[in-house]
Structures are given as C-alpha cells and as structure tokens.
N, C-alpha and C positions, 0 to 999 in steps of 0.2 A: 459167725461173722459173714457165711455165705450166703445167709438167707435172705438181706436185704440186696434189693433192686440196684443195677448198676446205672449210675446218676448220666446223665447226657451230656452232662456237661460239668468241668473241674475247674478250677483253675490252675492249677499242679495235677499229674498222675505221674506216681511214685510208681516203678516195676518192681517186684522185687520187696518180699517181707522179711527178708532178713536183719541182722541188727545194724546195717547200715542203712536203708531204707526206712525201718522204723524210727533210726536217728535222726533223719531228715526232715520227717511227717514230724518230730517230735519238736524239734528245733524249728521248724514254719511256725509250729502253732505259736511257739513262743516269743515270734518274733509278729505276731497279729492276723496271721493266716488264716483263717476257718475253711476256706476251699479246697482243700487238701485232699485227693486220696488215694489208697492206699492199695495197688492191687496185686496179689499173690497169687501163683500161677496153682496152687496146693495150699498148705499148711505155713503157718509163719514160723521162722526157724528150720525149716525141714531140709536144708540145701548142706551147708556148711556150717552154718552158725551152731547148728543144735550139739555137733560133737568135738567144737571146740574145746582148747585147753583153758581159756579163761588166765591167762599169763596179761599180767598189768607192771609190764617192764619197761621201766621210761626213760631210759637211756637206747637211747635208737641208733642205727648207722646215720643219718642225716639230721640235720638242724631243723627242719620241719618234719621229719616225723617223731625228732624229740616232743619239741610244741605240742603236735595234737595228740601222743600219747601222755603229755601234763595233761594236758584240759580234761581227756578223756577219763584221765583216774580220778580228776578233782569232781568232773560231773556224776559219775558212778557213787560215787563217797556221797553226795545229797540227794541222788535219784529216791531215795525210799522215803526218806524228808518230802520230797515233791508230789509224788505218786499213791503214797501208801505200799506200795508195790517193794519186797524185798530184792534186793540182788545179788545177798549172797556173797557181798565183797567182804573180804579175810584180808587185815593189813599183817601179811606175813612179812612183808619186805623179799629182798633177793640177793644171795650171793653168785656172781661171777666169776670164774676160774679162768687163771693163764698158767698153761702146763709148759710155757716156752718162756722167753726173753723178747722174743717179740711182740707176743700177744699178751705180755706185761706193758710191754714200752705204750700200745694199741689202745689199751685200757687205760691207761694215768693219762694219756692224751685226752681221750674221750669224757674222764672221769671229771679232768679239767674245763673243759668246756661246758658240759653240763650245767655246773655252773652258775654259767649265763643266764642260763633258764630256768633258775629256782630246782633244777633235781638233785636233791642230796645224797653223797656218795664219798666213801673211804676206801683206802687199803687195809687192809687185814691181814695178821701174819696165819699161820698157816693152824697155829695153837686155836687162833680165836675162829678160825673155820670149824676146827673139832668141837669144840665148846657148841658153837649153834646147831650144828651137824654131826651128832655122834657117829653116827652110824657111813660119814664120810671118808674113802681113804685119801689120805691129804698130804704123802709124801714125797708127790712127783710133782707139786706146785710150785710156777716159779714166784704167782704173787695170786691174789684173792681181796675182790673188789665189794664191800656191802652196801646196797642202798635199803633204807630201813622204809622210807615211803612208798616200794612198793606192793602191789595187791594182787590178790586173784581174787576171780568173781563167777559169777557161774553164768554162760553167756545166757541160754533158756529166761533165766528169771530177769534177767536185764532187757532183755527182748520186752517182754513181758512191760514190765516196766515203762518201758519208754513207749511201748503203747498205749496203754493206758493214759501217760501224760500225753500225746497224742489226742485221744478221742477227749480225754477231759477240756482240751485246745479247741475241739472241735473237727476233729480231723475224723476220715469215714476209711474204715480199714474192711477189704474184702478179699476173703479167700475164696481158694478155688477158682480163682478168676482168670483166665490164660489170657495174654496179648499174642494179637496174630499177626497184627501191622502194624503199625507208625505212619500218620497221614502227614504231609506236610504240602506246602504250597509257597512259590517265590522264594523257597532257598529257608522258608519256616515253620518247624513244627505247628499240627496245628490238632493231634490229639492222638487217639490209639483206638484200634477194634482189637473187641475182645470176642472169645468164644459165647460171651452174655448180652455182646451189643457194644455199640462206639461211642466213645466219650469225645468229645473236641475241648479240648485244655489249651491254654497259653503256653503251660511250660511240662516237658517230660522231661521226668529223672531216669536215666538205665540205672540199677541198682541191684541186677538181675543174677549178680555172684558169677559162678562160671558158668550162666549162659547167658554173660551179657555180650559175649561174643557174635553170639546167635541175635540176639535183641537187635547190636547195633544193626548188622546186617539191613535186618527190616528195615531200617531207617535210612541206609545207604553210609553208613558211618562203620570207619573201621576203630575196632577196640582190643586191640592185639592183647590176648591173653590166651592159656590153655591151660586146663587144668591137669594133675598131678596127683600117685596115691600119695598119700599122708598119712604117717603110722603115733601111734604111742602104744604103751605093752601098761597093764596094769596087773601090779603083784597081788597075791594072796595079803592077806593079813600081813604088818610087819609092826614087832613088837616093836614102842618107843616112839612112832611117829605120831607126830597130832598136827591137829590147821595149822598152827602158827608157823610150823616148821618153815624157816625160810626156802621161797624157790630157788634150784639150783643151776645156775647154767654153767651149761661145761664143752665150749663150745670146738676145744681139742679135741674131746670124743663126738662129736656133734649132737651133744643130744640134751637137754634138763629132765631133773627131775624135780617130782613136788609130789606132797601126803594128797592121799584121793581119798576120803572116808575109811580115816586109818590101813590104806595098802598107799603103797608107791606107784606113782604116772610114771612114765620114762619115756620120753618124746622125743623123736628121730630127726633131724635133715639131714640128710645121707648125702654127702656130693655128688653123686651120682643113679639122678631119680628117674622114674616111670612116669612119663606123662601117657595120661587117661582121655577117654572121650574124644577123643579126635574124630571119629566118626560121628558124634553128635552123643548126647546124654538122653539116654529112655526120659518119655514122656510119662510114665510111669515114676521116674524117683520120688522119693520123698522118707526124709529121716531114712534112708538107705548107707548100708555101711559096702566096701567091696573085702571080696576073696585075699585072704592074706597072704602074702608070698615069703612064707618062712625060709628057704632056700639062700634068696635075695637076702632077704634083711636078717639071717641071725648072726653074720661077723661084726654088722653095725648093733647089734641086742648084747654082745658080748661084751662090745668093746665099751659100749655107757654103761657094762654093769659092774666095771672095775672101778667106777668112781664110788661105788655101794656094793662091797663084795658079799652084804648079805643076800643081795638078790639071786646072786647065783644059787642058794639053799632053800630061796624061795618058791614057792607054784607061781604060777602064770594065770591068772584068771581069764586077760581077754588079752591076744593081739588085734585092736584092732586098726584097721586101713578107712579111712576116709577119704574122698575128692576133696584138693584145694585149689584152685584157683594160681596161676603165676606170669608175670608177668616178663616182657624179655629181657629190663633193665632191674627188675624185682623195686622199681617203686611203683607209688602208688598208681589209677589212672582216676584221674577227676577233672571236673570244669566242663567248658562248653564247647559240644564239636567244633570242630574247625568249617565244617562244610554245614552245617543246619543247623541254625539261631533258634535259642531256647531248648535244643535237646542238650542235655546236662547226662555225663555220667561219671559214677562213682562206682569202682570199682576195681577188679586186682590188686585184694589187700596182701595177698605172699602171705596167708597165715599169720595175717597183723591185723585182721579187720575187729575183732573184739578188742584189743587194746587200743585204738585208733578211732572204734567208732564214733565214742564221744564228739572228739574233735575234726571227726570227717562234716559230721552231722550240722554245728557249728559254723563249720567255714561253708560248705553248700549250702547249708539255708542264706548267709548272707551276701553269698557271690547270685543265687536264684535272686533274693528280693531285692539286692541292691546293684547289680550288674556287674560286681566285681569282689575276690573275697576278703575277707577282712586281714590276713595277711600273704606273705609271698610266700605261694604257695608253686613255682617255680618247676620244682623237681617233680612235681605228683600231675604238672597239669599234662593232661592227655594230648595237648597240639606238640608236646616235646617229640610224639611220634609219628610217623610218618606212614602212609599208607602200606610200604610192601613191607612191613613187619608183620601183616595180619594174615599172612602167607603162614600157611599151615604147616609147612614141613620146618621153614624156621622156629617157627613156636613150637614144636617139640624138641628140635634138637637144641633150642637155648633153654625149654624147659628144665631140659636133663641136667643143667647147671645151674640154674635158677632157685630152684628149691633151696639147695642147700647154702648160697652164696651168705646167707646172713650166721654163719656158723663158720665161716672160713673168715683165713686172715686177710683184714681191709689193708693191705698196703698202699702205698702212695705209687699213683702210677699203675697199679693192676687190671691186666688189659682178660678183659671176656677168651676163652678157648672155642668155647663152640659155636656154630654159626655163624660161622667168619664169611668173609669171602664175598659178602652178599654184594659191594660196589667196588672197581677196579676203577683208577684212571686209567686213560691210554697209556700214558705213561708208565703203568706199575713195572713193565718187565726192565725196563731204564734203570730205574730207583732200586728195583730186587736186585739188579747187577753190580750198581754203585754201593752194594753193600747197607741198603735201608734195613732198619728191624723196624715192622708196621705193627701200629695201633689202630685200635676201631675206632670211628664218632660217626652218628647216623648212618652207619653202615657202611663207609667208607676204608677202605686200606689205607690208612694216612702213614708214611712216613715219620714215626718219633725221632729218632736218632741214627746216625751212621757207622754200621760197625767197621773196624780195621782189618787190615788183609787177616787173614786166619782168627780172625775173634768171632764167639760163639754169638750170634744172631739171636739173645734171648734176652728176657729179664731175669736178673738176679735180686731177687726182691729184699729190701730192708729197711729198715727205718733211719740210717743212716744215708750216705753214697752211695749209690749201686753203683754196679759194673760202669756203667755206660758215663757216669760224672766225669770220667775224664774228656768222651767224645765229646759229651754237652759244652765243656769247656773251649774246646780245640773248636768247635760249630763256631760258638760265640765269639771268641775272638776274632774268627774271619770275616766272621759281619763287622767287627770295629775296625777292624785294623784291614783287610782289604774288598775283599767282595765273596755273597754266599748267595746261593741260589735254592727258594723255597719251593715245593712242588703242593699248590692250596688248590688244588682242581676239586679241592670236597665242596669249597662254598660256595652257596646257593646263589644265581645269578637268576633276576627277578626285572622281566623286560616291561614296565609302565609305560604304555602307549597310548593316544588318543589325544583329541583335541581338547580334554580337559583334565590330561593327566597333571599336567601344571597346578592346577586350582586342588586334584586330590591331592597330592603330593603338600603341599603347601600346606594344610589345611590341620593333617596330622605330623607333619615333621617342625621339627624347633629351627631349623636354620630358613632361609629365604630361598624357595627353589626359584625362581625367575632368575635366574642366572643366566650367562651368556651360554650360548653352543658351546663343549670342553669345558664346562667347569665340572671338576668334582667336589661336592661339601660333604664333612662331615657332620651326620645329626642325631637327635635322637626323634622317638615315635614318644611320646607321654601318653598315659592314662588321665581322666579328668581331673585326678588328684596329685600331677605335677610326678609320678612316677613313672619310673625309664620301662616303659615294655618293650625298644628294640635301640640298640646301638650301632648304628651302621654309616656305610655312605654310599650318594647319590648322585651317577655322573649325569649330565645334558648330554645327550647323543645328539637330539636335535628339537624344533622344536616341540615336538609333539614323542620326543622317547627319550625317556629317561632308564636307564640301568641301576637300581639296585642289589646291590652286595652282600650279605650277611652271612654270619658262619653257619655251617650244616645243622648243627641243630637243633639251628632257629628258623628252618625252612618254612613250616608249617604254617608255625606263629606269624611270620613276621606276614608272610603271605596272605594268610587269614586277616590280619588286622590290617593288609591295604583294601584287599577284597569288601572286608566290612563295611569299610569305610569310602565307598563308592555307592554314591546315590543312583538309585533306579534311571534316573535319566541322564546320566552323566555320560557322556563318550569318554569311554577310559576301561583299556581292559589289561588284563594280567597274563603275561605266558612265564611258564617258566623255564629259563634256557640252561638251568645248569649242567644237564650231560650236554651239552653243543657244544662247550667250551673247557678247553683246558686253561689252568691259571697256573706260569711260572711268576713268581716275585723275585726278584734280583734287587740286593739289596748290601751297602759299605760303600765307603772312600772309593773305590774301582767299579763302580756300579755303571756309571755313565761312559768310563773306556771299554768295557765289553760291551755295552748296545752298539756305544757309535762303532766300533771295531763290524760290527754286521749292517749300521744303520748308517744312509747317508744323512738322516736327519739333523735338523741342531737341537741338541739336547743340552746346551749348554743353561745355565739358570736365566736368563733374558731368552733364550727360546725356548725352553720348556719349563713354565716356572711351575712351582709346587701347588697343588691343588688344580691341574689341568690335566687332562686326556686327551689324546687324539689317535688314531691310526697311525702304525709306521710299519715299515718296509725290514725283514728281517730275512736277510737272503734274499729266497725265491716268495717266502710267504710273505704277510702283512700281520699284524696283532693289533688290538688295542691298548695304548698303554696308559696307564695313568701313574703319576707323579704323586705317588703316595707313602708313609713309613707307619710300619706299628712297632718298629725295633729302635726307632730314632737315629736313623741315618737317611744317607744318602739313595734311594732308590725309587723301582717302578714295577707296579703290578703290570702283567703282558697276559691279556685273555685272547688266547690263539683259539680261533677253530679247529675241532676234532683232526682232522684230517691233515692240518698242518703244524701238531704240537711235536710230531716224533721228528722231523725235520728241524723243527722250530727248536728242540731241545738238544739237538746233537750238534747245530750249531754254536749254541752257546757254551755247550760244554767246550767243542774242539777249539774256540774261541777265550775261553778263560783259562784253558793251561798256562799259557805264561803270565796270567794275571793271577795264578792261585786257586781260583774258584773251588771252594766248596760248598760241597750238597750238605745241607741243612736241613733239622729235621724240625717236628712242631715244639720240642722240651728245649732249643733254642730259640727259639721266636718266644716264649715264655720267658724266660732268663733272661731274654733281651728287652721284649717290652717293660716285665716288671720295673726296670732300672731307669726307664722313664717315665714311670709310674702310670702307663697307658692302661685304661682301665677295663676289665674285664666283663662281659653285662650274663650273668646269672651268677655272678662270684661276687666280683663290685661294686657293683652295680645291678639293678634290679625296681620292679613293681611298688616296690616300696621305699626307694631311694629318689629323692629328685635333686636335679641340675646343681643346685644350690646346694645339697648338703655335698655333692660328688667332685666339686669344680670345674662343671662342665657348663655353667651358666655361658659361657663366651659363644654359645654354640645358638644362643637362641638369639632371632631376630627379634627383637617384642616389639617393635612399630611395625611391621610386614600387615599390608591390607588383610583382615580377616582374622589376624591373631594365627596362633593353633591349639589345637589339643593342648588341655592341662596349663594354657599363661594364666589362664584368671586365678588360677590355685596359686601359679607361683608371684604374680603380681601382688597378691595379698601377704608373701611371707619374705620379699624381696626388701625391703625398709629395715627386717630385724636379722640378729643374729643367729643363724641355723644352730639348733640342740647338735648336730653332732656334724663332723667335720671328715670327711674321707682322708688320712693321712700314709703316707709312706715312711716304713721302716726300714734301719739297717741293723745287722745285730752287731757289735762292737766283738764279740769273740767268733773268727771266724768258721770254727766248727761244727757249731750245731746246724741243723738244718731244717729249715721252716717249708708247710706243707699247705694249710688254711686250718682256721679253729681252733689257733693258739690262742690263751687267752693275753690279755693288752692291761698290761697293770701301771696305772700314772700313781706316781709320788705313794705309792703302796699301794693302792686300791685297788679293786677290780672296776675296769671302766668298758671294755668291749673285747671282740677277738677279733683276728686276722680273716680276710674273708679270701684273701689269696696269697701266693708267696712262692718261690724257687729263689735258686741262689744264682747271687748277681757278681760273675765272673770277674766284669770289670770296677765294680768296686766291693769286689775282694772279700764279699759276709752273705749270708741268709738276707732275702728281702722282702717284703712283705705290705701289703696295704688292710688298711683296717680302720673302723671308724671310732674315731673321740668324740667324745659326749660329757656335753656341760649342760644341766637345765636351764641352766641361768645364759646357756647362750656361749659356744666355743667360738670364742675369737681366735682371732691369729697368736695374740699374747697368751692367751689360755694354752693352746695347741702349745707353742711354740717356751710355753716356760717349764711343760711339768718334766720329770725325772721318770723316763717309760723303761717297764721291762715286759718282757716277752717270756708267757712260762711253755717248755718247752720240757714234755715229761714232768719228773720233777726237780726240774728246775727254774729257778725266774732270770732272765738275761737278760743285760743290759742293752738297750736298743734307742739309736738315734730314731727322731722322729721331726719330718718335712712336709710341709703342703705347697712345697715346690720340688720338681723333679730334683733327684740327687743327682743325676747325669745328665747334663749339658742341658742348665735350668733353661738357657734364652733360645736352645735350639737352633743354635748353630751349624750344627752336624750336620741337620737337614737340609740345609740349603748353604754348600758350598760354590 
C-alpha cells in the first residue's frame, strides 16, 4: 500500500490506520465519497489496534456509548457479507458479575435502561453462571447479569476488513506515510505534509490513536489524552474452554476473562495505572509490546485469578503490556475542533475503540459529509474540553485513575480523586471554612453540599441517601422558606462586543436580542435542524456589549458556536471574562432584604423587575445584578469583580445572620430547580431535542427581522403535534430515589427514560424529567391520561406525571 504515489490533492485525509480511521475511510465510501485517503504513519493496525481484546460488550457506562457499541456489533456481524473479508466475530454473548449489593443495585439499573436501545440482558442466579462457566467460582456473588448478543471479534481481521470495503468505495489507503504538519489558513484546515510530499484536502480526520496528541499539536488544537500500559496475562492450555465460552466480566476483581484459542485471556484495569509516553512515543513503534512489570501487577493477577482458581495451576504463556490511550473524563473525543474548521478528530477510545468502532465510524462520516452527526453525540464531543486539560502533568496524574474507572463502581454523584485542584474561586478559602465539601466540573472546585460543625467533609457513596441528603434538605428549604446564598464563580462569562454584536447575536439565538439596555433574555442557540446546542442567557450591557452566561462545561462549545458564527466582516468580537469575575446568587422569600440591607437601591419588583440587570452598590463595592431564578424563587445573580468578591461576600454573609442565610451548595440548586421543572441542556435537553418537543417554544421570537438558526425547521413542524413531549415526574412512594436512565413505563409499556432527577424536598418524593412519546402525536390528553411508572432497580413505581411545573405552576414565587 506504500508503493503508490501520495495524490496532491484529497478531499478528506484520514491520519491514522487504525480500526477507527479505517472505519471512517469505510463509512465515506459508503456514504458516496471516492476522494478519500488514507494515510499511515507504518503499518495498519500496528499502534493499539493490532493487540486488542476484541470484547463486543454493549452495555456501556453512557447512553451514547451504549448506541455506538449496538451499531458497531450490528456492523461487524455483515462486514464479511460486504467485504468478503472475515472478521472473526464469535457470538459468545457475556456474563457480568456483582460481587456486592451495590454493584447489583448498578447493574439491574443499567440492565434496565439498555433496554431502550434494543441490548438484551437478564439476571442470572448464581447456578446458571456455573452451568455457562464451569470452571467459574461463583460463591461470593451478589447477582450475575447475561447478555447473549454479545461478541468478540478479532480486531486485525476487522481492520482488514473495513479496508477493503474502503478501497472497494474507492477510497486510497497508504502506509508508511508520516504527517509532519497540518496547513491551515483563516481559521481552516487546508491539508497535511507528509514525509512523501503535501496533499491540500477540504477535511482532516486526527485519528492518530495515542499520538493524536502529538497530531493535534501540529495543528494548534488541543486533544487531551495520554497514554497508559495495558496488561492481559494469557494461560497455557486449559481443559473445557472453547469460542463460545461466554465473556466474563468481573469488574470487583477489575479484570474479564474470555477462551483465547483454547487458553484463558485475563484482562487487567487496575485502579491505579502507569501512564506511558509522556515524553513522546519512539518514532520507531510499530506492532510493539512494552516490558512487563510483574512486581506491580501480580496482586491485581491474583486477585482476577479467584474468579477461575484453575488458573492459579496453570502456566502462563504471555504477560503481556500494551500502550492504550486515556482520556481525562475516560469518554470518548470526537467532532470538530473548536478552534479549526474541518479538522475533525476521533480519538481516546479508553480501550473501547474496537467495540465502538463501528459506530464511531458511522457518526464521523456523517457529522464530516453532512456538518453535523447523526445523533447527540454530546458526551464524546471534544469542545466538552477545555484547553488546560492538555497540560501534561494533569493527563498523567488523572490518567493514573482513568484506566481503571470503567471497572470501578459508577455511583450517583462520584466525584474524580486525582487532579483536582486545577481552578479555585477567590472565594474557595470562604466556602472551605463555611464547611463546603467540593466537587469538580471543568476543572473547577464547585461547592456541592455543606457539611455540619464536626461532620466528615466526604462522600459516602450509595444508591440510596447518602450522607449529605439531609444537608441537601436543610440547603433546600432555605431557599423556599428564607434566603440561600450560591457560590457559581465556575460559569463561563462570554463578553460579545462590537457594532454588530446585535445582528450575530440575533441571528443564532431564538429569542429577540434588540432589547433595551438591562434586559436579560433567556434563549436558546439551535442547530439548522431545530436542535438545542446551547441553553443560556443574554444580558444588554449596552449597545454594542452583550454578556453571555453559560455553565462551565459548555465554555468551549458555546464560545466556539458564537465565534463560528461571526462573518469575516462582521465587527463583533469574543473575550472571555470568566476568571475577572466572581458569581454570588442569592436566591428565597429574604433575598431582596439582604441586598437592600447593603444596597441603597430599589429593588422592589417596579424597580427592579424580573429579567433586568443593572449595577449596584454593595458596601464599598458595586456588582452587576441581574434578576434572575433557576430555583423558582425570589432572587439575583451579583458578578462582582475579582478583587471585590472577598469584601463583597463577607458582607453578605455578616448581613444575612439575622436573616438566616445559608450557604448552598450545587446538589441544592438541582433539587430545587428540578421542582420547577427548569431544564437541564446535556440532560434535558440537547442537539437532538428542539423547543417544541422541550416546552421551551415561548422562548423563540419567530417574526424577529432575519429569523434564526434552525425556525425554518421548526416553522415546518409547529402546525403538528410533537412525537414526544418533555414531562415532569413525581414518585408517589416517597423513598426511592431517582438519578437519570430510569426507565418511563405508561399504562405498562416501555415508552422512554428519565433523562434527569434528584429528590424534591419540597414536594416531598423522587423527581424527575423525561420524554413521552406517542407516534401518532403526544398531546396534552395523551401525556396527561396514561397511568406512568418509573422502574427503579427492580421495581416499577408509581409516578405522577405534569407538562406544567408541579411547584408554583404560574410563578408566583418569583416575582413577589
């Protein structure tokens, strides 16, 4: 494949011949590409791909990489139908182990949800694990989960494979080809040099496995990953196993096993891994294995060889160690830089890129050909990160945790240990004193909850209550019942300036920016297909600066897609002020006598009505406030400058003692917003949600000069009734406790799942939002007649269900 001439010109150049890149090349062709190609820095396969496990397990920790590990097993299953080309896939299925009660409870959650998405899955008592798995020991399980559709495959002949259908497409695959640059021009890729000569292409794929680090670089794009050793231990001979043997995961010991050509695989995530290559990976690798560190790994060899104690009688044929790739939230990274149009990357699959690839393949050819991908693919898009994550010493020390996280228990609420620290507010030593226990988001120290004099400053983690539900309680009610004070210094504060910030602004937001001086609107950003790519709001500072709001870690995105969307000639530019400013929210019924108690202002509702900002006078300093709630009360966001929030916040405090005031953490402003059913946008709301199905149509101007983004999409589906309807639940028993990705069952059925939820204090149950779905069209009568339950483990609960808030429908509260 190296012998041919490297073309001058592509229309796509793929980096990277691994089985994600050849996925990609494979799915162009198929979607009518012929300009495709394909270039490899060595050998195809020779990175990580080639000594992959081939594990085709399609129950995943997240709802999209459930998705694309379906596609990717359904594509694998006809690839040899397509290609001629074998791949090796063995429908052995897979059994799952919970050696606890929680990682029982973990599993029938998960098991349930699945679901949704056509992957079949049961409990198993502990007899019918021995039956599939003789040679299993199976007396310390708490429960045992089988899905019978899943596969292993062998990654090499799949590679292979989908090459093949590739060049059959037309597609031009070369090895040995090294990229040394990335050219671009105006902010656009415009092709690559290679060690063999420079191609100029429309679109460049990074695909480069774990040196797409290095790749982005070139390009000036950061792509936070580092790679990681990666072990499995393959046994001698062992009598009784064959293919079919189901895979086993057992993710107590952190390890599966599965038959290797009649011996035993035994595959490692150790909690606590080695990250590799940090100084850069020889230019020399290829089909390279590294040095194994038997010292390190044989108490984690021991302890996955108790779930198979014949291993322990067994030889050892091979330890061996491979580079993987990890990412620092361990999903995926894919889609279109933030900073250079048409450079596309796909990569940091976390040792999930062969069961994934299919479906990576799939959604990047149709986000390349069609500008956007075929579904929300939210979680894995690469603007969710933020430039100083690609800081080197972070990405090893979150690597160290990162390997193993998909083997550890997912709780609700479970906050990252290492490489903390990275963003403090001014405020943090405030909040550490008042007794905060901090959670991370974009790198931030956020405030979750407030501990009690002498209570332990920690998560106590469980699928029930934790520890902290009674704080979360005691939080909540003082935002109802008198006044609570939130410390949101993490969200991204986005300064739109210029003489035609007005006309961009407009142009991409659903509500009317032409507003007076001091208005704040709330809006959303649509995609051209009427879906929500940003939920936020947007105050008039004056008339040529507008201040945009949004949560941390939608900084990137939200940024990127106003950037976008500023024409070359446009006077309109972007800064971004979120460290300039601190954000206290003050917010209940006593909200307005602690300002005025500092502020001579009138902040009564005729002088400062709701959805209005202005500057005010707090002490010695000033802030900007704006008259805003996402709890459904009374209150105002105050964005003080740096240098006046430690003044700014000790006032308030020494001022709210005899008003009560408590410090509030973020698992309170959750509790409290759900209950007015304010919606959440990568939970609730999302790329593939619009206004219409969400109830958030009241938001959009549609006579406004110019339209915006995505009305003609919704102008066309406004006349009919929306297939599925955004609703809020309550659970009628008020024990159980809702997280998201419960499943939603009307008048028995399975109809959708919960897409967010915490319990709602003030009325007293589990609460929940999630979308109903009628093809024929969910009306209000549909929504509002069926008999819903909510399964929760195993059980189905009986659950009210509203498409008007359940707490204080008319919104009263807010404007006293």
């Amino acid at each position: 494949m190296s012998d041919k001439s490297v073309p001058s010109q592509a229309r796509v150049v793929i980096i990277g011949g691994g089985i994600i890149g050849c996925s990609i090349a494979y799915h162009l062709t198929k979607l009518g590409w012929r300009d495709v190609l394909l270039l490899e820095r060595r050998q195809l396969a020779c990175g990580t791909t080639w000594h992959a496990a081939g594990l085709l397990t399609t129950l995943r920790d997240t709802v999209t990489q459930t998705k694309l590990a379906r596609y990717t097993l359904d594509l694998y299953r006809r690839l040899e139908a397509d290609t001629g080309q074998a791949t090796g896939v063995i429908p052995c299925g897979s059994i799952q182990l919970a050696i606890t009660r929680d990682k029982a409870e973990e599993m029938r959650r998960g098991v349930n949800v699945a679901r949704c998405f056509g992957v079949e899955g049961y409990e198993i008592s502990a007899a019918e694990v021995k039956k599939m798995w003789p040679l299993a020991e199976v007396s310390d399980l708490a429960a045992a989960f089988h899905f019978p559709g899943d596969a292993r495959a062998n990654p090499t002949d799949v590679t292979q494979a989908l090459v093949k259908g590739a060049q059959l497409g037309g597609a031009t695959i070369l090895e040995n080809t090294a990229v040394t640059a990335i050219t671009s021009s105006s902010g656009r890729v415009t092709g690559v040099r290679t060690d063999r000569g420079e191609v100029r292409a429309e679109f460049v794929v990074n695909c480069a496995g774990m040196w797409s680090r290095a790749v982005g670089q070139l390009a000036g794009v950061d792509v936070p990953l580092l790679a990681a050793e990666h072990y499995y231990l393959i046994s001698e001979e062992v009598a009784g196993v064959h293919p079919l043997l189901p895979i086993l995961r057992d993710p107590g010991n952190c390890a599966y096993i599965r038959e290797e050509a009649g011996k035993l695989m035994v595959g490692l995530f150790e909690p606590v891994a080695k990250p590799w290559g940090e100084g850069g990976i020889p230019d020399s690798f290829c089909f390279d294995d590294l040095p194994p560190d038997w010292d390190r790994m044989l108490p984690y060899l021991e302890k996955a060889m108790r779930r198979v104690p014949q291993l322990s009688n067994t030889g050892i044929r091979l330890l061996f160690c491979g580079p993987e790739s990890f990412t620092p939230d361990h999903n995926y990274l894919m889609g279109e830089a933030p900073n250079l149009r048409n450079f596309f990357i796909a990569a940091g699959f976390n040792s999930l890129g062969i069961l994934s690839g299919g479906g990576v393949g799939h959604v990047m050819s149709h986000w390349i050909a069609e500008g956007h991908p075929p579904m929300d693919v939210w979680s894995v898009n690469v603007r969710r990160m933020q430039p100083w994550q690609n800081n080197l010493r972070y990405l090893r020390d979150r690597t160290v945790e990162s390997l193993g996280i998909g083997y550890q228990d997912h709780w609700p609420f479970r906050q990252w240990q290492t490489a903390r620290g990275v963003k403090k507010s001014v405020l943090h030593d405030r909040l550490a004193a008042a007794g905060a226990c901090f959670g991370e988001s974009a790198g931030w120290e956020r405030p979750n909850w407030y501990a009690a004099p002498g209570q332990a400053l920690r998560y106590e983690y469980a699928w029930g209550r934790q520890n902290w539900f009674g704080n979360n309680a005691e939080e909540h009610r003082a935002v109802r019942e008198g006044v609570g004070m939130f410390e949101q210094s993490s969200f991204a504060k986005l300064l739109v300036q210029g003489l035609d910030a007005e006309a961009v602004l407009n142009r991409i937001a659903t509500a009317d920016c032409g507003v007076p001086v001091g208005k704040v609107i709330y809006t959303q950003f649509l995609n051209v297909r009427g879906g929500i790519e940003a939920d936020l709001t947007i105050s008039r500072l004056a008339i040529d600066r507008f201040l945009v709001v949004t949560a941390a870690f939608t900084q990137t995105h939200v940024g990127a897609w106003i950037r976008g969307h500023i024409a070359p000639d446009a006077r309109c530019v972007v800064t971004d002020l979120s460290g300039a400013y601190a954000m206290l929210n003050v917010q209940g019924p006593r909200s307005r006598a602690l300002l005025q108690a500092l502020c001579s202002d009138d902040l009564s509702d005729s002088g400062f009505a709701f959805g209005t900002c202005r500057q005010i006078q707090l002490g010695y300093q000033s802030a900007l406030a704006l008259r805003l709630t996402y709890v459904g009360e009374l209150g105002w966001e105050l964005y003080i400058p740096t240098a006046f929030a430690l003044p700014v916040f000790d006032a308030l405090v020494e001022a709210g003692r005899p008003l009560g005031l408590r410090h509030c953490g973020y698992h309170a402003l959750n509790s409290l917003r759900i209950e007015k059913a304010y919606r959440e946008w990568a939970h609730d709301i999302g790329p593939d949600d619009d206004p219409l199905q969400a109830g958030l149509a009241f938001t959009c101007a549609w006579d406004k000069a110019g339209g915006f983004i995505g009305r003609e999409r919704l102008v066309q589906m406004k006349d009919s009734v929306p297939k599925r309807r955004l609703v809020q639940f309550l659970l009628e028993d008020p024990e159980p406790m809702l997280y998201h990705n419960e499943p939603i069952y009307r008048n028995g059925e399975l109809n959708g799942y919960t897409t967010s939820a915490m319990y709602g204090h003030t009325l007293g149950g589990a609460v929940a939002l999630g979308y109903v779905e009628s093809p024929s069209g969910a009306t209000d009568d549909y929504v509002n007649s069926g008999r819903y339950e909510i399964q929760v483990s195993d059980r189905r609960i009986t659950a009210r269900a509203s498409l008007k808030p359940m707490l204080d429908p008319k919104g009263i509260r807010i404007r006293p």
